[in-house]
C-alpha positions as CSV (number, residue, x, y, z in Angstrom):
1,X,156.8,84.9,66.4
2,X,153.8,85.1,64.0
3,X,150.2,83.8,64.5
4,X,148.3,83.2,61.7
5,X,145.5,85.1,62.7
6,X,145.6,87.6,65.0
7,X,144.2,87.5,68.8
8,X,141.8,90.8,67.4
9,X,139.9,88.9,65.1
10,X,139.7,85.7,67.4
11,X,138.3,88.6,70.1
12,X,135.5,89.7,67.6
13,X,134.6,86.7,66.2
14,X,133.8,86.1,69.9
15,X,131.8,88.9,70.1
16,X,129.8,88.8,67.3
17,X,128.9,85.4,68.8
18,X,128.2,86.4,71.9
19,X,125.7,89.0,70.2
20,X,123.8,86.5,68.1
21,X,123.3,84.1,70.8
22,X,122.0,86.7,72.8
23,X,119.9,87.9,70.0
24,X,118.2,84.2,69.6
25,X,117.7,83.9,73.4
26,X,115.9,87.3,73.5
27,X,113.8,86.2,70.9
28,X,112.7,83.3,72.7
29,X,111.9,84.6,75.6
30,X,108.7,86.3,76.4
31,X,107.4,89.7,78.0
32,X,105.8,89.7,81.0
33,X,101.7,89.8,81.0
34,X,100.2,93.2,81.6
35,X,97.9,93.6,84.6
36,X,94.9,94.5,82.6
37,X,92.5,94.5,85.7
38,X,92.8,97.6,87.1
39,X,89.6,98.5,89.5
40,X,87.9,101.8,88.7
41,X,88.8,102.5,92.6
42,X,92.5,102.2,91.9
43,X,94.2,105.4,91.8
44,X,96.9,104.9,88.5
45,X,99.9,107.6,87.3
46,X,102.1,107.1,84.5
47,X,105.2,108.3,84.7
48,X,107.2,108.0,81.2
49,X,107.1,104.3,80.8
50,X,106.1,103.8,84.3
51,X,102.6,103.3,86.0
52,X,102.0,102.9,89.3
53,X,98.9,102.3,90.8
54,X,97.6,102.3,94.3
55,X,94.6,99.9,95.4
56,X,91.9,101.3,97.7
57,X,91.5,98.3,100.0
């Protein structure tokens, strides 16, 4: 029995889709606000992409 096309290229076609309509929702969907109030008290680190800072309350 032959198919005319074959189940790999029905598999990646499926993909590819997959891939561009999770490239249009990421587009759509926006970061998160940075906390741009930071108290001169507060004691910040950064750690590679991380910050973390504790609040003197």
């Amino acid at each position: 029995m032959t198919t005319d096309t074959p189940r790999g290229w029905m598999f990646t076609l499926g993909l590819a889709a997959l891939a561009v309509l999770g490239a249009l929702a990421a587009r759509t969907v926006q970061p998160p606000a940075a906390e741009d109030q930071v108290s001169q008290t507060d004691s910040c680190f950064r750690y590679g992409r991380f910050e973390c800072c504790i609040k003197d309350d």
